[in-house]
N, CA, C and O atoms as CSV, one atom per row, in Angstrom:
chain,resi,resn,atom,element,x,y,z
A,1,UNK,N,N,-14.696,-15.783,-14.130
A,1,UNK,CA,C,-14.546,-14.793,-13.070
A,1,UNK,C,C,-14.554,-15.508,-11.723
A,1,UNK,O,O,-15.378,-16.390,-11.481
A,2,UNK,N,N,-13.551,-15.086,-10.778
A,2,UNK,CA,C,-13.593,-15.968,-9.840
A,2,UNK,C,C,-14.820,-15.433,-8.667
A,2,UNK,O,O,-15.439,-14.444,-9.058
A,3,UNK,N,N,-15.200,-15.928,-7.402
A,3,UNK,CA,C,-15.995,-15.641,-6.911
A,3,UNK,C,C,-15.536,-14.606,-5.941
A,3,UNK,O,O,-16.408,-13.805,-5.602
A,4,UNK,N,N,-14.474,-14.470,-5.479
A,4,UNK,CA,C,-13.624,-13.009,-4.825
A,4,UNK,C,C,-14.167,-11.485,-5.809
A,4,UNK,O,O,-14.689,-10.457,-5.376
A,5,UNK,N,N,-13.790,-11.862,-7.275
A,5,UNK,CA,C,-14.173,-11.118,-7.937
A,5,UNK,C,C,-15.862,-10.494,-8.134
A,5,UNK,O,O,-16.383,-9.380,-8.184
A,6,UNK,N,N,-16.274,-11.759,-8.198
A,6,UNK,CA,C,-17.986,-11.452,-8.218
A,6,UNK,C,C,-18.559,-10.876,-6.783
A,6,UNK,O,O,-19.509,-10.098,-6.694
A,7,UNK,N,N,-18.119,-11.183,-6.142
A,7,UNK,CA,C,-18.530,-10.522,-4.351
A,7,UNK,C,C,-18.012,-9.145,-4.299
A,7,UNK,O,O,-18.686,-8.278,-3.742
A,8,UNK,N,N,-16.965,-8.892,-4.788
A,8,UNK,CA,C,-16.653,-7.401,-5.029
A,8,UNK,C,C,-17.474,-6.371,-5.841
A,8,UNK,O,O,-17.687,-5.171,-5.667
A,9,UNK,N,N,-17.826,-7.180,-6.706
A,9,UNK,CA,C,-18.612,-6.392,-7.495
A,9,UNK,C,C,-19.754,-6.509,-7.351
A,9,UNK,O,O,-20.471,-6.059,-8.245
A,10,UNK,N,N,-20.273,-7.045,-6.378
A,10,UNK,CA,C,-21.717,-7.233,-5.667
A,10,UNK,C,C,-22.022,-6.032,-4.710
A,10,UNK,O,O,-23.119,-5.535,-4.455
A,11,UNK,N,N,-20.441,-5.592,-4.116
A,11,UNK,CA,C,-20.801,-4.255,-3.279
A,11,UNK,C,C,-19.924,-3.466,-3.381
A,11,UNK,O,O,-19.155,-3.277,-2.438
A,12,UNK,N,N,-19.805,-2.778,-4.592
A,12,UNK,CA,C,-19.288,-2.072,-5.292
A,12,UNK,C,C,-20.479,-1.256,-6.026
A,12,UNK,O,O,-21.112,-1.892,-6.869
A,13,UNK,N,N,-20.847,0.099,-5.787
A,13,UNK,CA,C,-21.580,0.704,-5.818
A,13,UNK,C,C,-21.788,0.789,-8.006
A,13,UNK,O,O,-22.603,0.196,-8.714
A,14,UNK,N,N,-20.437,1.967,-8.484
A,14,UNK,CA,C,-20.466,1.878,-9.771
A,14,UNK,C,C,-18.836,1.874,-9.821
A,14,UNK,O,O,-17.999,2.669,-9.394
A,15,UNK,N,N,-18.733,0.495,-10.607
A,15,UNK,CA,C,-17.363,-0.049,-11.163
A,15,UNK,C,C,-17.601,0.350,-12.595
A,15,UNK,O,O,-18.572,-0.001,-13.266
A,16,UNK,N,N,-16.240,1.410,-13.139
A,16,UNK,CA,C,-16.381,2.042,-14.209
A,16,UNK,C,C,-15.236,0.602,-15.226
A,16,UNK,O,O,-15.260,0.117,-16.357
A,17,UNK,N,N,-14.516,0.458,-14.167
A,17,UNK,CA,C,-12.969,-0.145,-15.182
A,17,UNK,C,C,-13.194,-1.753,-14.783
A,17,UNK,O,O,-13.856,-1.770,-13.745
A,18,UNK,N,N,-12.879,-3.140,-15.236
A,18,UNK,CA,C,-12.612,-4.724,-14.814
A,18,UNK,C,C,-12.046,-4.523,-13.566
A,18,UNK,O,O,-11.594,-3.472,-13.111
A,19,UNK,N,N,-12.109,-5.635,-13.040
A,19,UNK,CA,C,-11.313,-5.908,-11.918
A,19,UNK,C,C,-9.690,-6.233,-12.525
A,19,UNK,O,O,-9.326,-6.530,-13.663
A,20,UNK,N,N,-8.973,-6.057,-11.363
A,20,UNK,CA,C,-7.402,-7.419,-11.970
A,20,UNK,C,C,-8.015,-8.492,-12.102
A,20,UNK,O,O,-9.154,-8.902,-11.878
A,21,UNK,N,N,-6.521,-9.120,-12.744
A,21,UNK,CA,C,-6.837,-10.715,-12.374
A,21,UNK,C,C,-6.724,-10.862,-10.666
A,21,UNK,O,O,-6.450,-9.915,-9.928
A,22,UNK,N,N,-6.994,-12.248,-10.210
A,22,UNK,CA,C,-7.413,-12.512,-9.034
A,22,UNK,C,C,-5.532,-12.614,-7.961
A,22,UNK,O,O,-5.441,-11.986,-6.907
A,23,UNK,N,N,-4.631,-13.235,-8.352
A,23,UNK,CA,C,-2.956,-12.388,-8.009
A,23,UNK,C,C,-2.953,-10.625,-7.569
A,23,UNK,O,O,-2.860,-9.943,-6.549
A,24,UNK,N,N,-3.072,-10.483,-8.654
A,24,UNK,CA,C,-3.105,-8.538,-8.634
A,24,UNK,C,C,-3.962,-8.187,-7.841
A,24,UNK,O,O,-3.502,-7.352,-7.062
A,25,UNK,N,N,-5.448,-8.526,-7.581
A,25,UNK,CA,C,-6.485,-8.361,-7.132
A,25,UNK,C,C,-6.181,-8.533,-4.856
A,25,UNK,O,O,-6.220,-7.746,-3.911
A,26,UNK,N,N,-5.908,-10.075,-5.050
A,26,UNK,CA,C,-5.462,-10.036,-3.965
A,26,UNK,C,C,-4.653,-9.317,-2.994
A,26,UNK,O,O,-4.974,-9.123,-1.822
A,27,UNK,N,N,-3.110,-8.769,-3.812
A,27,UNK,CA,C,-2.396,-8.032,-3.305
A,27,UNK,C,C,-3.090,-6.738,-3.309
A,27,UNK,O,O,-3.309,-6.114,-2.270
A,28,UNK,N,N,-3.334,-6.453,-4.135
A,28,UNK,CA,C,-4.311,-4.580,-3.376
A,28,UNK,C,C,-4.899,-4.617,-2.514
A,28,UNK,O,O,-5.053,-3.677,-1.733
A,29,UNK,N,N,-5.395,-5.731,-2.419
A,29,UNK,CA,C,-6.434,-5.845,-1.193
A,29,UNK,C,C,-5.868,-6.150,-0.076
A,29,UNK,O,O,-6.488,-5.973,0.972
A,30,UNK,N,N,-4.729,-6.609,-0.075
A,30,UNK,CA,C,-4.158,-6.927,1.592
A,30,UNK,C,C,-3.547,-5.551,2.045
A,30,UNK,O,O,-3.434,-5.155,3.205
A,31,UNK,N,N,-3.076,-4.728,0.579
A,31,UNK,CA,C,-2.661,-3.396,1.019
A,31,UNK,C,C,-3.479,-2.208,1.548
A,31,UNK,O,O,-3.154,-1.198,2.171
A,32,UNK,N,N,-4.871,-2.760,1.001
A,32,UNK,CA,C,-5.701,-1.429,1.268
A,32,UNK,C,C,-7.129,-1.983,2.697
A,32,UNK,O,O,-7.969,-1.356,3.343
A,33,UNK,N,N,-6.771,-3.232,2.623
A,33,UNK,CA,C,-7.697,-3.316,3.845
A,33,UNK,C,C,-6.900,-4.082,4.685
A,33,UNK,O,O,-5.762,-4.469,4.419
A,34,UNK,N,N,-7.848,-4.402,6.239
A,34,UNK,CA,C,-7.448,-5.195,7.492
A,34,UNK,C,C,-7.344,-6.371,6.985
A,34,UNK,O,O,-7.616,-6.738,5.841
A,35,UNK,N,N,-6.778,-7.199,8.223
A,35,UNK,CA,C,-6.507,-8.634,7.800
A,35,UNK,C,C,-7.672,-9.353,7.857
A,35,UNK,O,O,-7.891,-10.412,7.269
A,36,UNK,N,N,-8.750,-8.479,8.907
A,36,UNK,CA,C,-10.066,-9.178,9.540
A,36,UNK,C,C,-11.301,-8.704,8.200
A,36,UNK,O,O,-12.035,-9.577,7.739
A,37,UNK,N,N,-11.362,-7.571,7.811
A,37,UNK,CA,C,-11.684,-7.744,6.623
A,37,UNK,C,C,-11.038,-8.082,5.288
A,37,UNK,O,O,-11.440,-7.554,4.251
A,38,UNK,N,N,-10.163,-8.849,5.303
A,38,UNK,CA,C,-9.930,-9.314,3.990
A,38,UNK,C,C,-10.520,-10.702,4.287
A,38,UNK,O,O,-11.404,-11.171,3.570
A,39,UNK,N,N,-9.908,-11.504,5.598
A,39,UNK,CA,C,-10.823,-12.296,5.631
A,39,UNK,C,C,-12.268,-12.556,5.364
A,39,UNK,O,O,-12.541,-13.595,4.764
A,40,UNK,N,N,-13.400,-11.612,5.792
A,40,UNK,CA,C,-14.481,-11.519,5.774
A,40,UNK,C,C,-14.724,-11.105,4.030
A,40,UNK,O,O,-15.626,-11.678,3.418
A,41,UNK,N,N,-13.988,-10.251,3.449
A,41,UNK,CA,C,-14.271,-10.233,2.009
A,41,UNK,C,C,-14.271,-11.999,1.532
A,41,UNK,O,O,-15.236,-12.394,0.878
A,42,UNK,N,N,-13.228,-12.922,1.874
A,42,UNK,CA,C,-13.179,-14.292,1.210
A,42,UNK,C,C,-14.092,-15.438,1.698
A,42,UNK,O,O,-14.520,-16.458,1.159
A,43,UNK,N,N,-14.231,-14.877,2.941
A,43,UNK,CA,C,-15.883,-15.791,3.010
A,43,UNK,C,C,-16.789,-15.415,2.728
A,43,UNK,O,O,-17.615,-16.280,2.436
A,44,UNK,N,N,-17.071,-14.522,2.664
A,44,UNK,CA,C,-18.135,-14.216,1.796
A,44,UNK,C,C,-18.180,-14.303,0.326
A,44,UNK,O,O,-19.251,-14.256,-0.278
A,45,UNK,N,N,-16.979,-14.437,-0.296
A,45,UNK,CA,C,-16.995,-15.117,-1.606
A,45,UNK,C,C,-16.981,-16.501,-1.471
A,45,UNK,O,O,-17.371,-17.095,-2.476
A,46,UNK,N,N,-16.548,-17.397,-0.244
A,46,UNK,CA,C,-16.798,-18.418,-0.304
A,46,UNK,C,C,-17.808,-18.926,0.290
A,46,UNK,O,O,-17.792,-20.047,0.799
A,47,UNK,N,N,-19.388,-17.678,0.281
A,47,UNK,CA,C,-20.443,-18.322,1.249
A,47,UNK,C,C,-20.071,-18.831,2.305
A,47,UNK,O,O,-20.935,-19.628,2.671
A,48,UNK,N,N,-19.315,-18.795,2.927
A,48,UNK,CA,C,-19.797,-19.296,4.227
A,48,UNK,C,C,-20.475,-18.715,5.079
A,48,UNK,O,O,-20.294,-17.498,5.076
A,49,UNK,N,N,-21.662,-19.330,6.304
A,49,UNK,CA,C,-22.732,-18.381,7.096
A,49,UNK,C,C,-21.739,-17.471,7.547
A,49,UNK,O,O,-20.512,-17.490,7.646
A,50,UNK,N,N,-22.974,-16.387,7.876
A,50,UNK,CA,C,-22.802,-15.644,8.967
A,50,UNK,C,C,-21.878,-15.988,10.378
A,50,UNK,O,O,-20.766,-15.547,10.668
A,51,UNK,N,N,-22.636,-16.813,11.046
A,51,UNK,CA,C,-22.284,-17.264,12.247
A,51,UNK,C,C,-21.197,-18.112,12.123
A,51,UNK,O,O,-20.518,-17.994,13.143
A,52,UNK,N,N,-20.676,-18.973,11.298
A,52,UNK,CA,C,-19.279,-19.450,11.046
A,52,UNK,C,C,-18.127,-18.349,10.889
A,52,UNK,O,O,-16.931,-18.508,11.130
A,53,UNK,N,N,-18.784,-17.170,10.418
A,53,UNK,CA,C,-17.539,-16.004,10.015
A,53,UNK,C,C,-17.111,-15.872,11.417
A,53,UNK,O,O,-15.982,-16.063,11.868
A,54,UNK,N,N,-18.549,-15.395,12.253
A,54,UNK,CA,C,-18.179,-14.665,13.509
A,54,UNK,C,C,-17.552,-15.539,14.037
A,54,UNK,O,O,-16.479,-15.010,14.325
A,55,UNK,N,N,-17.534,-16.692,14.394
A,55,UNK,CA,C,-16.961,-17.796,14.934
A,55,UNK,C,C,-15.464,-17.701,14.668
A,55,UNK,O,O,-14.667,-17.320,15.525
A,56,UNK,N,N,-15.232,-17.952,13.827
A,56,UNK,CA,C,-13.853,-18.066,13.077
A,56,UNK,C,C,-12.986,-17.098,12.906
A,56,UNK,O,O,-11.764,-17.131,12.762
A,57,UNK,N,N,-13.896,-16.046,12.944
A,57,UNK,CA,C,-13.099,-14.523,13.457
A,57,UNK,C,C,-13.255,-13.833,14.716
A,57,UNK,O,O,-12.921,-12.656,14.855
A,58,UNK,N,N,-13.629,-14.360,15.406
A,58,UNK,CA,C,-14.316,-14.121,17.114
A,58,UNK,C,C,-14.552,-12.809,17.245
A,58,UNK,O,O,-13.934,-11.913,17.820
A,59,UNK,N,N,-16.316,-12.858,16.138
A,59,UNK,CA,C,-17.068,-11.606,16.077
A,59,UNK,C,C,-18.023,-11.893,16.591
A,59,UNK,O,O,-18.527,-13.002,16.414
A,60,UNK,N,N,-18.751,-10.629,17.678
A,60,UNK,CA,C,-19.825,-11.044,18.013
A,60,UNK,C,C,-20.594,-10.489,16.793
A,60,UNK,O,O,-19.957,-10.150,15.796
A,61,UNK,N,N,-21.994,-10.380,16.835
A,61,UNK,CA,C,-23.159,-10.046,16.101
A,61,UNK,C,C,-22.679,-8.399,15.372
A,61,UNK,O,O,-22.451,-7.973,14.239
A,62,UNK,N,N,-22.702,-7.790,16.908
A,62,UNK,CA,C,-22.234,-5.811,16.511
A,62,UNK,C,C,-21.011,-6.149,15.499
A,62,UNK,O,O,-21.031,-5.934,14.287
A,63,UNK,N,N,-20.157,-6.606,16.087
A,63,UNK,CA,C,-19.393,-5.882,15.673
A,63,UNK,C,C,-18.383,-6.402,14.037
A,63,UNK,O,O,-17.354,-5.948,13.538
A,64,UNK,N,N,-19.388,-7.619,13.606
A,64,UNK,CA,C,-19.158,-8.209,12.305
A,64,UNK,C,C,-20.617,-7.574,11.728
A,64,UNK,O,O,-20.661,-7.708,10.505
A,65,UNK,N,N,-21.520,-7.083,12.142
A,65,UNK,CA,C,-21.942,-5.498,11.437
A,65,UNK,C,C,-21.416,-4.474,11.436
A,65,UNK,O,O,-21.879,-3.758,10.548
A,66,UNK,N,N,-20.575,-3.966,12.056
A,66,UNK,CA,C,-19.822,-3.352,11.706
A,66,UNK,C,C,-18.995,-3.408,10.569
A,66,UNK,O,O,-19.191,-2.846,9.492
A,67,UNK,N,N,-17.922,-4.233,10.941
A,67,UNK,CA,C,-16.861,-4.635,10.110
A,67,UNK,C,C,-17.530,-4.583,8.833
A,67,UNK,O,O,-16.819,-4.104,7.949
A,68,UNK,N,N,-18.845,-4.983,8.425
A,68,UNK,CA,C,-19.232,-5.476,7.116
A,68,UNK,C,C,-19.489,-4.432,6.500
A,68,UNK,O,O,-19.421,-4.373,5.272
A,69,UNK,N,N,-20.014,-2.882,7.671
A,69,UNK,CA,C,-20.283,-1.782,6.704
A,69,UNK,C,C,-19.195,-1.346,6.721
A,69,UNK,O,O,-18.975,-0.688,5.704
A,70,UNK,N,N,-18.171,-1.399,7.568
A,70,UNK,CA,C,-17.019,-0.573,7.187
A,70,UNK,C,C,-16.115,-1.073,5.696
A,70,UNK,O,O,-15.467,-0.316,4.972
A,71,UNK,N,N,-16.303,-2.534,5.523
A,71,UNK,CA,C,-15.352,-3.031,4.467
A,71,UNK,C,C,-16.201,-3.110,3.244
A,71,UNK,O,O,-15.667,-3.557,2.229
A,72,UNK,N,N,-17.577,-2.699,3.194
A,72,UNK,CA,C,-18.182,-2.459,2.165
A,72,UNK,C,C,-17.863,-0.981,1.945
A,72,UNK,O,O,-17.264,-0.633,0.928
A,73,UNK,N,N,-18.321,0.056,3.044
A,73,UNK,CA,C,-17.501,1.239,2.619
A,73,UNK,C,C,-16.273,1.651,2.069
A,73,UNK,O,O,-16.023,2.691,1.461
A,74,UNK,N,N,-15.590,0.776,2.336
A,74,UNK,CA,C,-13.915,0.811,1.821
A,74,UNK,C,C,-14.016,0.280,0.593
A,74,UNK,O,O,-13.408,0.861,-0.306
A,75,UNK,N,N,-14.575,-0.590,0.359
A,75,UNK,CA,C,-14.719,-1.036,-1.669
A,75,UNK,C,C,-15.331,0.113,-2.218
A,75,UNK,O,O,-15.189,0.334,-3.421
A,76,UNK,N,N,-16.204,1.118,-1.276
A,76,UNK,CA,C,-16.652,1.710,-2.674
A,76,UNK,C,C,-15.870,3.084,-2.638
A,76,UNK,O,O,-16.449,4.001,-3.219
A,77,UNK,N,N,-14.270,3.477,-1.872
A,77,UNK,CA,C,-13.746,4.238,-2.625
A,77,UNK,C,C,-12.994,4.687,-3.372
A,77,UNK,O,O,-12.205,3.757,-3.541
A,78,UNK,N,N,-12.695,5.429,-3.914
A,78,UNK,CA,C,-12.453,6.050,-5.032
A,78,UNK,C,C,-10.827,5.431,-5.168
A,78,UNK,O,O,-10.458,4.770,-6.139
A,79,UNK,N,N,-9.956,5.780,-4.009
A,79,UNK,CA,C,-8.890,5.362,-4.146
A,79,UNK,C,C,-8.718,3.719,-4.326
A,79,UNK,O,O,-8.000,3.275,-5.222
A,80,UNK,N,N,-9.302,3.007,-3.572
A,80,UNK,CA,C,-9.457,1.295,-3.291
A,80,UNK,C,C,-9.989,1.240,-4.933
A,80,UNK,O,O,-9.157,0.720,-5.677
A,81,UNK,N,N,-10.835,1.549,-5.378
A,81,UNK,CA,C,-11.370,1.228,-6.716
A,81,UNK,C,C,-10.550,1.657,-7.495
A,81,UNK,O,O,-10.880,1.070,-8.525
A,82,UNK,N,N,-9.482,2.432,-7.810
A,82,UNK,CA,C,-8.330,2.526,-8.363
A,82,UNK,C,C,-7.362,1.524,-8.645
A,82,UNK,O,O,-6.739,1.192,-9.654
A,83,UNK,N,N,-7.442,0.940,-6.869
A,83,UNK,CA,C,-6.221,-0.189,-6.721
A,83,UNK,C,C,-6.418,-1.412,-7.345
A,83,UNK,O,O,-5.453,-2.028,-7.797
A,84,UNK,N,N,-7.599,-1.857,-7.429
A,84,UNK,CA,C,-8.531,-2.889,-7.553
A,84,UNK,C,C,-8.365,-3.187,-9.014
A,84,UNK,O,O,-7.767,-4.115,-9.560
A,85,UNK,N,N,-9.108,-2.074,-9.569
A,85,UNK,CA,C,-9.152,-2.308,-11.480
A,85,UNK,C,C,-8.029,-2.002,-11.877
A,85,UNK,O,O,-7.089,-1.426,-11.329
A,86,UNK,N,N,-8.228,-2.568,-13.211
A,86,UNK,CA,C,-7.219,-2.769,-14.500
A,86,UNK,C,C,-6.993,-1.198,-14.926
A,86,UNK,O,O,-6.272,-0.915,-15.883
């Protein structure tokens, strides 16, 4: 399982169906979220800090809390979790 995959399903409330493979997986995801959170979904599968994200995405503190509840909110719905699984 790749680690894109495992971070998804880390905040993913209840995943009934697999994920795609990580191809399939990707493309839903550029369709159903921002570019700034898709980014932030892949560092965070690739660990990187906090403060490197904001850096690298020129977030301050607010508002990459933000972003983080909004793109965790967006994994857990109904439609996105459609796109996502098999």
């Amino acid at each position: 399982m790749s680690t894109l995959q495992s971070m998804i399903e880390k905040h993913i409330k209840k995943l009934v169906h697999p994920l795609k493979e990580d191809e399939e997986l990707l493309a839903a995801l550029k369709v159903k979220l921002t570019k700034k959170e898709l980014k932030l979904l892949k560092a965070w599968a690739e660990e990187i800090p906090a403060k490197e994200v904001m850096l690298k995405l020129n977030l301050n503190e607010e508002r990459y809390t933000e972003l983080s509840a909004k793109l965790i909110k967006k994994l857990n719905q109904e439609k996105i979790k459609q796109a996502i699984c098999r």
